[in-house]
N, C-alpha and C positions, 0 to 999 in steps of 0.2 A: 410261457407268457409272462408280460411283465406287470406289476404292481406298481404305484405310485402316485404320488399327490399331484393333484393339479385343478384348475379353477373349473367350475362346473356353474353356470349363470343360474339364478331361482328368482320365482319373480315373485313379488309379494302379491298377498291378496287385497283386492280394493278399499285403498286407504286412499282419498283424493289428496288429503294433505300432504302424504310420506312419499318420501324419495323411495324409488323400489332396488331393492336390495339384493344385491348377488354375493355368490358366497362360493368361497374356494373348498373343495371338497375333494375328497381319495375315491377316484371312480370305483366302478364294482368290476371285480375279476371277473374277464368272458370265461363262461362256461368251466367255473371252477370248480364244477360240482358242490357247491354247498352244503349243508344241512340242518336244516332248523329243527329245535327240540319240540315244536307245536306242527309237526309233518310225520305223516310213517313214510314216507316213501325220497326219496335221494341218499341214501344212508353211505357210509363209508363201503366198501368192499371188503371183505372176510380178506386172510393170508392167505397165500398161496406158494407153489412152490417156483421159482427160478435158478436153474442152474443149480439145484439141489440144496438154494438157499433159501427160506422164507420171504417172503414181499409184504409189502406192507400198502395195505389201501386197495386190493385186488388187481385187477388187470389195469396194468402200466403202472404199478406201484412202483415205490424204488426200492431195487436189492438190498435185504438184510440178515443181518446176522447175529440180532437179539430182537427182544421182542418192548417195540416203544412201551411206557409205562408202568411195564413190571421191574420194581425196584428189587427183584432177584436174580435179572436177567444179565446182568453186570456185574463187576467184582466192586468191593469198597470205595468209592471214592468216584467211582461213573458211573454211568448212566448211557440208556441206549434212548439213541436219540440220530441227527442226521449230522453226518459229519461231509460236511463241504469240500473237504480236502479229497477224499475219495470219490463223492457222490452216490453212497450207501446209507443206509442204516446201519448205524454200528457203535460199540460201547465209548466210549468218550468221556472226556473230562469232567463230573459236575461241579458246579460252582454253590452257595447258599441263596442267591436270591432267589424271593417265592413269585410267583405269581402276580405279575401285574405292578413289576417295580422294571426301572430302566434295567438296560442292559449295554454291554459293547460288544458282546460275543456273546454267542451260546454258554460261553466257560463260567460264564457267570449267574446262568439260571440252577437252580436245583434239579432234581430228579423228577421227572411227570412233566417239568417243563421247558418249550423251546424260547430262543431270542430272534423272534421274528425279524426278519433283514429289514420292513419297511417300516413299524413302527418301535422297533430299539427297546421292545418291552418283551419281559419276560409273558408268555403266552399257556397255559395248559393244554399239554397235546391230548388230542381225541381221536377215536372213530366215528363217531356220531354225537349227535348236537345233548342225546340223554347226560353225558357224560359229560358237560358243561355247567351243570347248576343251576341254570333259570331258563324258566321259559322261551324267552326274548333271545338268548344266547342260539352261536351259530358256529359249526365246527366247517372250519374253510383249510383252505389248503394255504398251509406258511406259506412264507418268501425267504428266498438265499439274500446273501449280504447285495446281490448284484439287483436283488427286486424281482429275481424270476421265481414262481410258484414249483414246488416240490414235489412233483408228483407223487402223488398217495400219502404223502408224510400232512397231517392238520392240525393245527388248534384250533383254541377256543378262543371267542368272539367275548368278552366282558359285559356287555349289555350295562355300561358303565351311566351315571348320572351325570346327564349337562351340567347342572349348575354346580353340582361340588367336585365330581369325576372320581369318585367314589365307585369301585373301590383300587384304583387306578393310586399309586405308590408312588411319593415323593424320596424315600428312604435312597435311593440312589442317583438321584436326580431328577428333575423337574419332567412331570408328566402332565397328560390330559387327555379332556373324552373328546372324542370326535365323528359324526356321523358319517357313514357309506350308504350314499342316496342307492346306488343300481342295489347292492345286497341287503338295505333297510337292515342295519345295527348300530348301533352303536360301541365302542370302543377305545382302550386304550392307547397314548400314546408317546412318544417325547413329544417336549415342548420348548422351547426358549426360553416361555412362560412369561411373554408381553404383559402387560397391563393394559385396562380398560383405555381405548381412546387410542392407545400405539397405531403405529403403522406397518402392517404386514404384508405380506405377501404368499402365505398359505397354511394350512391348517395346524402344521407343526411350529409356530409360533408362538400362536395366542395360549394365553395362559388359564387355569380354569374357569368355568362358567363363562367362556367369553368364544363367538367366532371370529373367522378373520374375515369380512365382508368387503367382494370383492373392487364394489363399485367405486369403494371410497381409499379402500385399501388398509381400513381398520378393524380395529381387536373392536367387537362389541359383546354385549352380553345375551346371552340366551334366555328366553323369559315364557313366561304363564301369567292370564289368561291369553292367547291371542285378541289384541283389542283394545287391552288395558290401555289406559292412560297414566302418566306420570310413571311408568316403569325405571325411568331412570335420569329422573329433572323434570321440570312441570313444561321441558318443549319437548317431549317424549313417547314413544305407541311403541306397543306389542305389536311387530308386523305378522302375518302369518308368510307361510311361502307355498310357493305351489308345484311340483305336490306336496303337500301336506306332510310335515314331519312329525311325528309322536316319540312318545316312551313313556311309557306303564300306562299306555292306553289314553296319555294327555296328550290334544294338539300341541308344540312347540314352537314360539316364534322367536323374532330376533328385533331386541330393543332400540329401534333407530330414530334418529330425531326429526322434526315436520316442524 
């Protein structure tokens, strides 16, 4: 299946003044098996054997031939990870970027992690969402360079901050957080890295703290309380949206003008 940005319309919550505000978002992958660290049950699949190789992610995993994120599993200098050219699991080239910085190829993530095809960010691979680091975080299944989901091969989900996209890595170019309404996470991602007020056209644009809102076709900023006034110029509201978007347990709206 394939992965990708594209606009998803959100209405605000009853503000009589405010224009209501859509916002371009990265759908949620059908039935990508998931797994969130506040769940026991979706979990990755154990290894198994195929054609006398290991698999990785259980039944329908993809054939391999080391074992993803043991850094012994490899010789000096790679790493077992998913190699596109074959369409295995298999030892390959590592690169040093860590975790949650851009990327152009896999070649240039480290060891433990992949360069996911749809957001160009170095990703940590998982089995299950424990292996992710925070609660809120979500172990899903990559995407190849083409957008299509990797059977049984996953990362992690960064459970990254709107307003700063923290901990989401400018170190090799321009990144940002972006929400996934169908799998509720948040995450990293490239950016262009617009400025407030730009004119966009989807998520991979705007730059941090800021969405791309589709109605108007601008970079705005993400904001707390839902409500608020003067968020950003005294002709300004905290819109909410509906459904309702959170992170660390706060409503989240989006700064628009009335």
């Amino acid at each position: 299946m394939v992965r990708f940005f594209a606009s998803l319309s959100v209405v605000a919550l009853a503000f009589a003044a405010c224009a209501f505000p859509s916002i371009d978002f990265r759908p949620a992958d059908e039935d990508d098996g998931n797994t969130s660290s506040t769940s026991s049950s979706g979990g990755a699949g154990g290894t198994g054997g195929v054609g006398g190789a290991p698999s990785v992610g259980g039944t329908g995993g993809t054939i391999a031939t080391c074992v993803v994120g043991d850094p012994n599993s490899c010789p000096l200098g790679s790493k077992c990870s998913y190699d596109e050219l074959s369409g295995t699991i298999d030892c390959v080239v590592a690169g040093n970027r860590p975790a949650w910085t851009r990327c152009a190829s896999d070649g240039d993530c480290e060891t433990g992690t992949f360069c996911d095809g749809v957001t160009a960010v170095c990703h940590p691979v998982c089995q299950s969402a424990a292996q992710c680091g925070t609660t809120a975080s979500q172990c899903i299944l990559a995407t190849d360079t083409a957008g299509m989901t990797i059977p049984g091969f996953r990362v992690c989900t960064s459970n990254c901050s709107p307003f700063d996209a923290s901990p989401c890595s400018d170190a090799a170019g321009n990144t940002t957080c972006y929400y996934n309404p169908g799998g509720s996470y948040w995450d990293c991602t490239k950016t262009v890295g617009l400025t407030q007020d730009s004119n966009c056209n989807g998520e991979q644009q705007c730059g941090r703290g800021l969405v791309c809102e589709a109605g108007s076709n601008t970079c705005l900023p993400w904001c707390v309380p839902v409500g608020d006034v003067f968020c950003s110029g005294i002709s300004s509201v905290c819109a909410g949206v509906n459904p309702m978007i959170s992170w660390e347990a706060q409503e989240i709206g989006i700064c628009i003008d009335v």
